[in-house]
Backbone as JSON Lines, residues from 0, in Angstrom:
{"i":0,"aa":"X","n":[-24.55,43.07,-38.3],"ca":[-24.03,42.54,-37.07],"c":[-22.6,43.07,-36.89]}
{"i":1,"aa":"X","n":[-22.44,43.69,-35.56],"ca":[-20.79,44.15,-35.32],"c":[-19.79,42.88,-35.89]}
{"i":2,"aa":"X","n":[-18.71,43.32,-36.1],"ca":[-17.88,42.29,-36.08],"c":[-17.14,41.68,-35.15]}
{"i":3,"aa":"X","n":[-17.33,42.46,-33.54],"ca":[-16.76,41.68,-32.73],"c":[-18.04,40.57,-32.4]}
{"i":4,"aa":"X","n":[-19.11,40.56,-32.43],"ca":[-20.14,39.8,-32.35],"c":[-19.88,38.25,-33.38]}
{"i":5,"aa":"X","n":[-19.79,38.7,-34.56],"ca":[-19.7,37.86,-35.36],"c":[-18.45,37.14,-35.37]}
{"i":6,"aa":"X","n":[-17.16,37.51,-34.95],"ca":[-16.13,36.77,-34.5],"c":[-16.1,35.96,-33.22]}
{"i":7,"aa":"X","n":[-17.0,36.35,-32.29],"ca":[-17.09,35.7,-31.31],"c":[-18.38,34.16,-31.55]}
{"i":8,"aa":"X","n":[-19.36,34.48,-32.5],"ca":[-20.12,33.57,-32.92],"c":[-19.28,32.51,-33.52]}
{"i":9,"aa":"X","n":[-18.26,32.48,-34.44],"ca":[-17.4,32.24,-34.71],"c":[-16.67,31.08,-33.96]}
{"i":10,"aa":"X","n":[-16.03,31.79,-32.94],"ca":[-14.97,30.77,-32.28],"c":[-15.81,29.67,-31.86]}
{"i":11,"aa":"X","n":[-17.13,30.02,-31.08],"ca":[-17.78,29.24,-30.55],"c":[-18.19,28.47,-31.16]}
{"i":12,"aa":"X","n":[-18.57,28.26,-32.22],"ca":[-18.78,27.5,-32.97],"c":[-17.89,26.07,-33.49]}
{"i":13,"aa":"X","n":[-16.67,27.05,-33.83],"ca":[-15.56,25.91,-33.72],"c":[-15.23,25.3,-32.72]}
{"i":14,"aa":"X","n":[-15.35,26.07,-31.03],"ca":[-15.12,25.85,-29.96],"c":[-15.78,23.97,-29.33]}
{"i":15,"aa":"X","n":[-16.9,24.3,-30.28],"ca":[-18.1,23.22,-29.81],"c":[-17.68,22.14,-29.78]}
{"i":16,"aa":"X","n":[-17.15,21.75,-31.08],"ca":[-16.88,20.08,-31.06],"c":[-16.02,19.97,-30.18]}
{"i":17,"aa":"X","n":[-15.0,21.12,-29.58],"ca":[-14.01,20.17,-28.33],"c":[-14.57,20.46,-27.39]}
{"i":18,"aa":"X","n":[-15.61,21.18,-27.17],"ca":[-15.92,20.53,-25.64],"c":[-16.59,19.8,-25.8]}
{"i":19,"aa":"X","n":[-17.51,18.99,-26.7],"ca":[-18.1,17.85,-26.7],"c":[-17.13,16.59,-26.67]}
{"i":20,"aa":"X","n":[-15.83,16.65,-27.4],"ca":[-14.92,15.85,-27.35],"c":[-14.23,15.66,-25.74]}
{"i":21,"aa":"X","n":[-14.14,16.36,-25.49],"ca":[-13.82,16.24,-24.2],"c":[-14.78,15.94,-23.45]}
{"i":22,"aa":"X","n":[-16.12,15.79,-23.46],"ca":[-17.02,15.72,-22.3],"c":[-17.01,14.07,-22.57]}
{"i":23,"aa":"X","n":[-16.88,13.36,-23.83],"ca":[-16.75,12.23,-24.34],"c":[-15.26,11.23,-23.42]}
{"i":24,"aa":"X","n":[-14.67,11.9,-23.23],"ca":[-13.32,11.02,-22.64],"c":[-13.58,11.18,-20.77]}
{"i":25,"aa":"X","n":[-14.43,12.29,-20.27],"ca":[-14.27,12.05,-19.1],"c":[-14.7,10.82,-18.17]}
{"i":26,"aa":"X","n":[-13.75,10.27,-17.54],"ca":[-13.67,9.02,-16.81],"c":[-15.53,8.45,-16.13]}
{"i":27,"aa":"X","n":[-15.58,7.28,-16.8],"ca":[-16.97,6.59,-16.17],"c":[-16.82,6.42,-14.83]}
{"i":28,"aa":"X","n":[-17.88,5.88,-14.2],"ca":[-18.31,5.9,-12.88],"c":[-17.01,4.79,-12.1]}
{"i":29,"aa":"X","n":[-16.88,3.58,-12.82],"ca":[-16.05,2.5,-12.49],"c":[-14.64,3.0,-12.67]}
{"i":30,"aa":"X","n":[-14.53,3.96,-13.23],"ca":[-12.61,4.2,-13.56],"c":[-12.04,4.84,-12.4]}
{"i":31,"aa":"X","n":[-11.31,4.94,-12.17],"ca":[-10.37,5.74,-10.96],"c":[-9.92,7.04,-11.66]}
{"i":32,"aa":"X","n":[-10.0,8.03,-11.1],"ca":[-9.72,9.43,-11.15],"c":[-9.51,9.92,-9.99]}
{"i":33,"aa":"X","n":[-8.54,10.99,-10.26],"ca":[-7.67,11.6,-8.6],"c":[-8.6,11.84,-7.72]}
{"i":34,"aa":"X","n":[-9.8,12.21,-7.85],"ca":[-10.51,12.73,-6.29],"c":[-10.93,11.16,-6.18]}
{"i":35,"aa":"X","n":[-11.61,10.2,-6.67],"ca":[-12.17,9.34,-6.06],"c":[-10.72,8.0,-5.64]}
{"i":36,"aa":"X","n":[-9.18,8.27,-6.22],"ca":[-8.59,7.61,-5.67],"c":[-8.22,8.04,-4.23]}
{"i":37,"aa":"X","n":[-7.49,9.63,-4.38],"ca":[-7.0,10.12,-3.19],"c":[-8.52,10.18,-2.24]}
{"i":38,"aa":"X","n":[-9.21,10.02,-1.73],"ca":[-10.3,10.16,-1.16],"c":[-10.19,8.61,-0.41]}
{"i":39,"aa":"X","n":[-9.64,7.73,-1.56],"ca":[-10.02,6.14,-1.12],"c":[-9.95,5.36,0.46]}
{"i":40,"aa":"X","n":[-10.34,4.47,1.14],"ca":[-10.2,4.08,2.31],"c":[-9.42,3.85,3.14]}
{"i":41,"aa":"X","n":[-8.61,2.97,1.99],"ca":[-7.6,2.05,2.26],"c":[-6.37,2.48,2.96]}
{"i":42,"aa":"X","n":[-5.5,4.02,2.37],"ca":[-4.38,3.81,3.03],"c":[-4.84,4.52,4.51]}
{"i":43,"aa":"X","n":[-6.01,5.56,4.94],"ca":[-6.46,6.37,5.99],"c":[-6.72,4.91,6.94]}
{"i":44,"aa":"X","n":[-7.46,3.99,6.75],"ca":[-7.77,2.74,7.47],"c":[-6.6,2.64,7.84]}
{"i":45,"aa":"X","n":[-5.65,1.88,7.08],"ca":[-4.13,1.28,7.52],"c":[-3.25,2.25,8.42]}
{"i":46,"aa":"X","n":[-3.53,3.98,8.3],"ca":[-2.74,4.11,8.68],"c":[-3.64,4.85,10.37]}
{"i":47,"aa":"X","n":[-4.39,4.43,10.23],"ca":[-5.43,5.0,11.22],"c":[-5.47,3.59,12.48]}
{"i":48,"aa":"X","n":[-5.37,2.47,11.5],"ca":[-5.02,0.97,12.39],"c":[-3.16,1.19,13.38]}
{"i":49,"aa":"X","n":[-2.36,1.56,12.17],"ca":[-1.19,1.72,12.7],"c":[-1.08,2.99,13.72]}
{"i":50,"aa":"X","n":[-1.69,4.01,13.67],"ca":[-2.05,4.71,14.82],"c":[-1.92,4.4,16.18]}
{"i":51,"aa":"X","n":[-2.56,3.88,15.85],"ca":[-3.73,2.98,16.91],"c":[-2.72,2.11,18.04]}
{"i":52,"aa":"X","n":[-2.12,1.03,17.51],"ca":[-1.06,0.5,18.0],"c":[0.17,0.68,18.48]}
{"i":53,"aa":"X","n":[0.67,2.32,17.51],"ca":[1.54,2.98,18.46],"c":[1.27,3.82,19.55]}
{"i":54,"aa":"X","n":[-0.09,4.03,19.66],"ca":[-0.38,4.89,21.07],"c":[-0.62,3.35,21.98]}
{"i":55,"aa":"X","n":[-1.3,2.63,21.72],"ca":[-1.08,1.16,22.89],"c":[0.27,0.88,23.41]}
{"i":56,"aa":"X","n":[1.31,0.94,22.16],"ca":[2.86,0.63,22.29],"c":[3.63,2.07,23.5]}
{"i":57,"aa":"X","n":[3.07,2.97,23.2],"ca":[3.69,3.74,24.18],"c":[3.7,3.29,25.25]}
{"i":58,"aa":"X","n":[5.79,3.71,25.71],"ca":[6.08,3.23,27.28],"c":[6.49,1.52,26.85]}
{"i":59,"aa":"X","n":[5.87,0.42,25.92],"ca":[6.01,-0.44,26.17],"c":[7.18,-1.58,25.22]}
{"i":60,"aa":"X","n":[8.13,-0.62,24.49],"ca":[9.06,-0.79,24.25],"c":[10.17,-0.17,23.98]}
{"i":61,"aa":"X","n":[11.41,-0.59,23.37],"ca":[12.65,-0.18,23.93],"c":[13.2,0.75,22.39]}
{"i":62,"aa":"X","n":[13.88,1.65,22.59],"ca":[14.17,1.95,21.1],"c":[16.05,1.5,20.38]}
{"i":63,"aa":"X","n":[16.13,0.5,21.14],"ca":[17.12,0.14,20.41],"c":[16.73,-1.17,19.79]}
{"i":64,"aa":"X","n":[15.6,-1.86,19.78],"ca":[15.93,-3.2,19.19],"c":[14.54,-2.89,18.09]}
{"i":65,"aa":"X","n":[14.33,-3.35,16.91],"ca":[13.46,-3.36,16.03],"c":[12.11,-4.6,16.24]}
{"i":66,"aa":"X","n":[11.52,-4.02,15.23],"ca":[9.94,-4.67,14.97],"c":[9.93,-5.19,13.9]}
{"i":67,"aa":"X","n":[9.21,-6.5,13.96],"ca":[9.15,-7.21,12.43],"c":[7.9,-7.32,12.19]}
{"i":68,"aa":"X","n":[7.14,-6.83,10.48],"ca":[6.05,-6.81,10.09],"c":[5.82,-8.27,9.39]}
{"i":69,"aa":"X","n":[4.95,-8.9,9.56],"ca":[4.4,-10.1,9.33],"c":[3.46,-10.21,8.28]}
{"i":70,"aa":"X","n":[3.45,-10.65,7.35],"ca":[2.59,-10.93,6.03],"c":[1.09,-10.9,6.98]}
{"i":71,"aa":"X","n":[-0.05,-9.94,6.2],"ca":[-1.62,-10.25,6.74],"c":[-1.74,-11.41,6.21]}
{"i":72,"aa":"X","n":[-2.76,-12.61,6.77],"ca":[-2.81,-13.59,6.0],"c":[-4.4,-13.77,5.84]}
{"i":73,"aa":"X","n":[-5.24,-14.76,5.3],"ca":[-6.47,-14.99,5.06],"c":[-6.27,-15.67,6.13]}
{"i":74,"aa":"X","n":[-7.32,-15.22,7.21],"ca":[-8.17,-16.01,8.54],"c":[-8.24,-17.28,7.94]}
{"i":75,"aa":"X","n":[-9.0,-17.86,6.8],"ca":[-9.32,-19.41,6.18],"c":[-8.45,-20.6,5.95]}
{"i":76,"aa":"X","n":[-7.0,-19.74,5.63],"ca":[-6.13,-20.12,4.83],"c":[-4.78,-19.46,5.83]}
{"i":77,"aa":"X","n":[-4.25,-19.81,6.86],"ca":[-3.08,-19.02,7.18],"c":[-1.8,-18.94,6.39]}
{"i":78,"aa":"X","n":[-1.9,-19.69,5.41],"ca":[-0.72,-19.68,4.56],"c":[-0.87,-19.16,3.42]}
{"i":79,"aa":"X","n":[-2.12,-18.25,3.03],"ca":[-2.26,-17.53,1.84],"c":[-2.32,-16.05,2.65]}
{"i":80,"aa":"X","n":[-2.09,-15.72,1.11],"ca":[-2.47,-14.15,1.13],"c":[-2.62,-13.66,-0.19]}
{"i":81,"aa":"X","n":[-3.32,-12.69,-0.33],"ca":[-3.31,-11.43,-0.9],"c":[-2.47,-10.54,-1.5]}
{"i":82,"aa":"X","n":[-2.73,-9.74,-2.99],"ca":[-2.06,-7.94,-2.51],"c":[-2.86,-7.36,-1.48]}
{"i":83,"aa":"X","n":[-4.0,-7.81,-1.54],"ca":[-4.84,-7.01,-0.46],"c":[-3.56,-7.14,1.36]}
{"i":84,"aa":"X","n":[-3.33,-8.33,1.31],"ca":[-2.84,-8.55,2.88],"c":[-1.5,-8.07,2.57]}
{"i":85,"aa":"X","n":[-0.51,-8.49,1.77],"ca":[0.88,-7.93,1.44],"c":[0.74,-6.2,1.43]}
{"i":86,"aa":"X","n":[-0.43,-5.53,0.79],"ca":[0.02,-3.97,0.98],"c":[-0.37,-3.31,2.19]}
{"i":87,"aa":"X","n":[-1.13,-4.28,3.22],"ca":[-1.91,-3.75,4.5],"c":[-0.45,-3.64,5.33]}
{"i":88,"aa":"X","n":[0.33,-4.67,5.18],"ca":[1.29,-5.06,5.97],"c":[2.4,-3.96,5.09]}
{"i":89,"aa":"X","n":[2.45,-3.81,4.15],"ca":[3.62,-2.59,3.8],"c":[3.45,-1.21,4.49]}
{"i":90,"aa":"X","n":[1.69,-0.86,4.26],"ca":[1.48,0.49,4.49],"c":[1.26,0.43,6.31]}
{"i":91,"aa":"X","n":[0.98,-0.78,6.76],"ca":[1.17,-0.41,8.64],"c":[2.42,-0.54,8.93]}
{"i":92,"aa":"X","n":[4.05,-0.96,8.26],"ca":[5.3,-0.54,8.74],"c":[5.25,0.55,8.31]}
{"i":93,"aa":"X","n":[5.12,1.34,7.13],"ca":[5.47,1.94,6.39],"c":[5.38,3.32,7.86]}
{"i":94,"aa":"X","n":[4.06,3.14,8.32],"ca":[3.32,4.2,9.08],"c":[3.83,3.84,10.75]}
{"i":95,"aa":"X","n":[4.5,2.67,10.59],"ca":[4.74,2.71,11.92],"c":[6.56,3.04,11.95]}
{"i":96,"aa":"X","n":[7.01,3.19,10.97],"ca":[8.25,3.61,11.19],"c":[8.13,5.27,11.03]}
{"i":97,"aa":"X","n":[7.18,5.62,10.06],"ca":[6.97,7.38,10.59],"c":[6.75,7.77,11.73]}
{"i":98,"aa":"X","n":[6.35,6.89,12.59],"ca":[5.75,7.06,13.81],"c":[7.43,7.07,14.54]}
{"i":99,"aa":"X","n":[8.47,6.43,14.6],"ca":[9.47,6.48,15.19],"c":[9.89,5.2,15.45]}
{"i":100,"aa":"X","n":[9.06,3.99,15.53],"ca":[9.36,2.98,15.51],"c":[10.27,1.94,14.35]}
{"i":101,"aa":"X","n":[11.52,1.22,14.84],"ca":[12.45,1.05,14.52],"c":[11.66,-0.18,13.59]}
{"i":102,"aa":"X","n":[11.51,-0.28,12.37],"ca":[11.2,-1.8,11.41],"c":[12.06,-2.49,10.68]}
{"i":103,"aa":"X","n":[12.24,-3.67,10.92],"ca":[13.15,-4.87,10.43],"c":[12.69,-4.97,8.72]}
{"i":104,"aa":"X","n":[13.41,-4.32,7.55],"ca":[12.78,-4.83,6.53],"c":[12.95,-5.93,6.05]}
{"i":105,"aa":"X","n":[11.86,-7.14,6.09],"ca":[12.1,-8.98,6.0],"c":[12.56,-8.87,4.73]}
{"i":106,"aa":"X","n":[11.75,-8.48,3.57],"ca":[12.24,-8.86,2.35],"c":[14.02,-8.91,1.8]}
{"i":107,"aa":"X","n":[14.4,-8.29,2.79],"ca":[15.46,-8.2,2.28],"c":[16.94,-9.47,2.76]}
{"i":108,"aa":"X","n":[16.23,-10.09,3.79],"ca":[16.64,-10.98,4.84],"c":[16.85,-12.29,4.18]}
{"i":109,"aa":"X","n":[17.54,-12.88,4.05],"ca":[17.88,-14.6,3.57],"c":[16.52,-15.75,4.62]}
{"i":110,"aa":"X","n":[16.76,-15.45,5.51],"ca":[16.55,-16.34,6.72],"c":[15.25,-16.66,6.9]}
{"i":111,"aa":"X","n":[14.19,-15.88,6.31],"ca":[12.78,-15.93,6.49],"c":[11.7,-16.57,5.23]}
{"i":112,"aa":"X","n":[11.12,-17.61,5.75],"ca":[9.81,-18.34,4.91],"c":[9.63,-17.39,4.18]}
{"i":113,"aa":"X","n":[9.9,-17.74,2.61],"ca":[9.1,-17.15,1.72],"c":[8.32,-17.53,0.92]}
{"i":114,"aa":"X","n":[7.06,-17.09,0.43],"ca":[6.16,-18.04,-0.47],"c":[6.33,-17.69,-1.61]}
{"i":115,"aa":"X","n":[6.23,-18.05,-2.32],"ca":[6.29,-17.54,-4.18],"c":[4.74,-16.64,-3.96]}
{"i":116,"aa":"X","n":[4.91,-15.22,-4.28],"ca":[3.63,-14.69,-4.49],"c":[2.86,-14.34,-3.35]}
{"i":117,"aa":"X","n":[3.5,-14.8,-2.34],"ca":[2.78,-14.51,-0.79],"c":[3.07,-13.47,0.02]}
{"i":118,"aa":"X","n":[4.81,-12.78,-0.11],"ca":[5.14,-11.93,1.11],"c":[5.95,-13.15,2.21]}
{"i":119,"aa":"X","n":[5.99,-12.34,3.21],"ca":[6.93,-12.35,4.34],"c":[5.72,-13.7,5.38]}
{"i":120,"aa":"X","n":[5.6,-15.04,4.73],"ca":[4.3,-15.73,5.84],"c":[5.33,-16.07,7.15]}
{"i":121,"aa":"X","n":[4.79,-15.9,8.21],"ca":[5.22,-16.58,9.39],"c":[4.48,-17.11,10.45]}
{"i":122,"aa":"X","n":[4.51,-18.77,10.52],"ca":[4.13,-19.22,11.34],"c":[4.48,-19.24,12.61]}
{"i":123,"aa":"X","n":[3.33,-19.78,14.05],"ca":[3.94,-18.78,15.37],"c":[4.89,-19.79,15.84]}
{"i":124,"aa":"X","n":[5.14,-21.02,15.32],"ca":[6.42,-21.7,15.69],"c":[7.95,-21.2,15.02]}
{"i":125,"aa":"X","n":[7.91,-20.57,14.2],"ca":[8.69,-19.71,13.25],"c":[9.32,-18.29,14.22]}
{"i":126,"aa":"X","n":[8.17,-17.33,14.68],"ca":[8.01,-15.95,15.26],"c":[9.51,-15.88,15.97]}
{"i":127,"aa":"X","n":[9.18,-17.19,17.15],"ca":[9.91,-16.83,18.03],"c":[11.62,-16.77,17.15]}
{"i":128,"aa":"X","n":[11.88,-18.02,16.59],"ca":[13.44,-17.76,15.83],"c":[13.58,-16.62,15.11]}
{"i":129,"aa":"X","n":[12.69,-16.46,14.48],"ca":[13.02,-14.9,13.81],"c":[12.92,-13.74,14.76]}
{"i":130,"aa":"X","n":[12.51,-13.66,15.26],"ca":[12.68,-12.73,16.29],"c":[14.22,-12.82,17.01]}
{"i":131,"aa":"X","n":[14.6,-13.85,17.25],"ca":[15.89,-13.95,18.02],"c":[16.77,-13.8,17.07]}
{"i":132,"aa":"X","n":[16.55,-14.57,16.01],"ca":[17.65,-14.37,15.17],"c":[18.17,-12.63,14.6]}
{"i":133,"aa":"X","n":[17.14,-11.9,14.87],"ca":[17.31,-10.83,13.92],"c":[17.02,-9.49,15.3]}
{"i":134,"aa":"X","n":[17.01,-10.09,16.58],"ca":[16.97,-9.16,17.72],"c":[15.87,-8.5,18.21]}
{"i":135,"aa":"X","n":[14.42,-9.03,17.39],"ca":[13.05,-8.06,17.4],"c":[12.82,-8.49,18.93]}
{"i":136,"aa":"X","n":[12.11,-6.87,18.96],"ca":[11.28,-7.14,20.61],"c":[9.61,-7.59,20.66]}
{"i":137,"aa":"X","n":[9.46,-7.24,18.89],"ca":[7.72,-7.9,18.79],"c":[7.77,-7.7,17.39]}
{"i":138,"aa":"X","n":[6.89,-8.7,17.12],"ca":[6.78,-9.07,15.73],"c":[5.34,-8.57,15.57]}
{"i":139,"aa":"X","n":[4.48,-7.46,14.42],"ca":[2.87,-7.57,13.84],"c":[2.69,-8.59,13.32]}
{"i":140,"aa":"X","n":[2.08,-8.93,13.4],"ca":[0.65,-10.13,12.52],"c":[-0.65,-9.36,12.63]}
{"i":141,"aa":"X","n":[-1.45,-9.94,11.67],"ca":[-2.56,-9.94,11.5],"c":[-3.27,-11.19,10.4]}
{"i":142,"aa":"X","n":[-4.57,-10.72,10.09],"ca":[-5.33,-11.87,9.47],"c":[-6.33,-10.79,8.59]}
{"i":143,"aa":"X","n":[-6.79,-11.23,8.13],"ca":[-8.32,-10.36,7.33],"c":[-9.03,-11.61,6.95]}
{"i":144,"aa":"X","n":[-10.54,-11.4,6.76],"ca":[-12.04,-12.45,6.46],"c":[-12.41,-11.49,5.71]}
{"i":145,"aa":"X","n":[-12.88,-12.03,4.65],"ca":[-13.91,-11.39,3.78],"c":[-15.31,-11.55,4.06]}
{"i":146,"aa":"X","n":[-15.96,-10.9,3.98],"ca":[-17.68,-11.36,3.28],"c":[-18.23,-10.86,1.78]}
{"i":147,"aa":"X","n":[-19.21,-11.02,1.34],"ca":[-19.88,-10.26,0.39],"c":[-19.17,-8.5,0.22]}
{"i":148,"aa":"X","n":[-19.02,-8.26,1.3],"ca":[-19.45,-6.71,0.53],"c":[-18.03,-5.66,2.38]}
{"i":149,"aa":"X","n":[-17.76,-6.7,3.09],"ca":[-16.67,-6.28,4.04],"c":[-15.36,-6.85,3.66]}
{"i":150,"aa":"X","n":[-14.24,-6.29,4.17],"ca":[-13.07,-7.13,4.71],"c":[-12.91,-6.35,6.04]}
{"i":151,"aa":"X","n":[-12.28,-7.76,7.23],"ca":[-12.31,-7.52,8.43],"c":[-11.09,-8.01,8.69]}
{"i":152,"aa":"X","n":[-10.26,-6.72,9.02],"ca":[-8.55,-6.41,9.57],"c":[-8.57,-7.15,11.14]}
{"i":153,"aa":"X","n":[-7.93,-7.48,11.56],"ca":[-7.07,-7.96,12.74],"c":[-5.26,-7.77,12.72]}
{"i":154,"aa":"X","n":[-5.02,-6.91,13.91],"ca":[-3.59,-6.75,13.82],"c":[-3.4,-7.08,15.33]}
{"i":155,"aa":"X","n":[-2.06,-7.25,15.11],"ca":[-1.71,-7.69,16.85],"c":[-0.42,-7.42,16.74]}
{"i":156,"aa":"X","n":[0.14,-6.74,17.56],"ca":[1.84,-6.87,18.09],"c":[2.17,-7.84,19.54]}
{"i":157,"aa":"X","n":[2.75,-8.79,18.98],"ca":[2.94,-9.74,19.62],"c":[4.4,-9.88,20.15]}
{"i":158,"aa":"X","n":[4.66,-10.26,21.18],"ca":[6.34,-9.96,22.13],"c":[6.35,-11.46,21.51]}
{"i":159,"aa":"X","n":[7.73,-12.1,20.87],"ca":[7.92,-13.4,20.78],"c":[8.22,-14.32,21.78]}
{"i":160,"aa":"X","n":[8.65,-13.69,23.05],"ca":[9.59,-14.38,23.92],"c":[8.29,-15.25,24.61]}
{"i":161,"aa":"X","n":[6.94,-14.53,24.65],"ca":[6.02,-14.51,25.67],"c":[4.71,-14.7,25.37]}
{"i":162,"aa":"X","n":[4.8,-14.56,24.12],"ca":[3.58,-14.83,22.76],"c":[2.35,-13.61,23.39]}
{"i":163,"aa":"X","n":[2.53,-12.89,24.33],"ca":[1.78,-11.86,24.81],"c":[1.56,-10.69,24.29]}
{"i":164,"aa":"X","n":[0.08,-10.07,23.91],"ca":[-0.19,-9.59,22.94],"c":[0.01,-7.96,23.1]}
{"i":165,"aa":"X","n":[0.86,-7.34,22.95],"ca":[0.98,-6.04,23.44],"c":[0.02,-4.8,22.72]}
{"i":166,"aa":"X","n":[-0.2,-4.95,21.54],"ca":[-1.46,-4.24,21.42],"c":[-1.94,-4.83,20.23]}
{"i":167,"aa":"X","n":[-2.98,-4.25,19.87],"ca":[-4.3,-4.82,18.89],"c":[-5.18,-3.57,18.47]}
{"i":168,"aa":"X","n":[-5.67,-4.47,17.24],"ca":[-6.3,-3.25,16.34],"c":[-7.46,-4.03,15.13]}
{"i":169,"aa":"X","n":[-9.04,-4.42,15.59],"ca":[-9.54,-4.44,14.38],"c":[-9.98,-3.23,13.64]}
{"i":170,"aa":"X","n":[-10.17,-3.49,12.45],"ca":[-10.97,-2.36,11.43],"c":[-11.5,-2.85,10.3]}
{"i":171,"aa":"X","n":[-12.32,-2.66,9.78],"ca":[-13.26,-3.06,8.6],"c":[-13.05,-2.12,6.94]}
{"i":172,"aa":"X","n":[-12.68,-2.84,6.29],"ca":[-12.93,-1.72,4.75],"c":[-14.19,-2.42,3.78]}
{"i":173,"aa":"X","n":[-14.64,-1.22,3.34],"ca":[-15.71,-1.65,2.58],"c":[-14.89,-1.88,0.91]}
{"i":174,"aa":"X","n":[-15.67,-3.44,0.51],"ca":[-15.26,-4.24,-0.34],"c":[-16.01,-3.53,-1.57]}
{"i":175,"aa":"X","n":[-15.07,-2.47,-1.98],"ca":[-15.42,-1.46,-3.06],"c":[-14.28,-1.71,-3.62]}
{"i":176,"aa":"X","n":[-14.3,-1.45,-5.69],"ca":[-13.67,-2.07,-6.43],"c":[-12.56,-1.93,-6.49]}
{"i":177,"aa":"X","n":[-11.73,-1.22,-5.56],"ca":[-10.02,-1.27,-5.11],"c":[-9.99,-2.5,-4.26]}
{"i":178,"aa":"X","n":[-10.39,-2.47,-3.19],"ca":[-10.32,-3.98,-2.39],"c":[-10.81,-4.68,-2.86]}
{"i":179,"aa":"X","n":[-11.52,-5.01,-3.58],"ca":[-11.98,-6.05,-4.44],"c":[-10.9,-6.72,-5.54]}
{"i":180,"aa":"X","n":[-10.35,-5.63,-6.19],"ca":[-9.61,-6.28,-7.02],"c":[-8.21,-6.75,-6.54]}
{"i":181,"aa":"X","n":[-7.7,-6.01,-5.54],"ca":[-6.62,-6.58,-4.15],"c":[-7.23,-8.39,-3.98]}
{"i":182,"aa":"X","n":[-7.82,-8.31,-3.63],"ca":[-8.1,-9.91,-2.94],"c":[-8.17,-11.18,-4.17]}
{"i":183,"aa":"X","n":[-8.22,-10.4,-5.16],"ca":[-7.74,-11.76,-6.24],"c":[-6.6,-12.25,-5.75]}
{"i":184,"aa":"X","n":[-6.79,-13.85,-5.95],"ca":[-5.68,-14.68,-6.21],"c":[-5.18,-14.29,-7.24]}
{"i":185,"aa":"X","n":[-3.45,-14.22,-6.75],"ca":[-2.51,-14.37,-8.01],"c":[-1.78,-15.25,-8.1]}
């Protein structure tokens, strides 16, 4: 047998056990790995919802006074929430200030209801003072419902002065094991 033959029989041989070792660590069906995270629903939904609301908003506000984002809350429960509802509500300012729109960041504010573990909750007897107090021309809210196997988004930009709903946005994510594990109570 040549000896480049037999050196090449060789490596391969040794070669073997690491690619078996390696075929051993690649990620199971349930684990997160870069194509099936970056692929995921969640932030294209949110930012496909926040879209949405700044083409309604065109023309219908002013660019000197800001917008305040409102904790999502559970439809069941208006005074709970989620990470699921706390990151819906990060990633639709997040996307609506790329958009050009001016956002009030609450967390950072003394003045506003806070829950231990909840986010930014505001009730609509609340809206209107925070809004005045801090100069907003409309405050987001929304809500989300679960079922079995959905969660169902509701957003609204709401004028405080007038409680009139200037635009709106449902959307649905399928309750696959990222949103799933979001909606635990913490």
């Amino acid at each position: 047998m040549p000896n480049h033959v037999l050196t090449l029989a060789r490596a391969s041989v040794l070669a073997l056990p690491l690619l078996l070792g390696a075929c051993s660590s690649t990620p199971t069906k349930d684990e997160g790995n870069y194509s099936t995270i970056s692929s995921n629903q969640f932030i294209d939904a949110n930012y496909k919802a926040a879209d949405s609301l700044m083409h309604q908003l065109s023309g219908k506000l002013t660019a000197d006074k800001p917008l305040i984002m409102a904790t999502i809350v559970n439809i069941d429960a208006l005074e709970q929430t989620t990470t699921l509802g706390r990151l819906v509500s990060e990633q639709l300012s997040t996307r609506l200030a790329q958009g050009g729109l001016s956002m009030l960041e609450m967390k950072l504010r003394n003045s506003v209801y806070l829950k231990r573990n909840q986010g930014e909750l505001m009730l609509t007897r609340e809206i209107g003072e925070v809004a005045t107090a801090h100069n907003a021309q409309a405050i987001v809210v929304g809500s989300y419902a679960e079922t079995s196997d959905m969660v169902f988004i509701n957003i609204k930009v709401i004028q405080p002065n007038t409680n009139f709903v200037l635009a709106g946005q449902d959307y649905v994510l399928a309750k696959e094991a990222i949103v799933r594990s979001m909606l635990q109570r913490n």
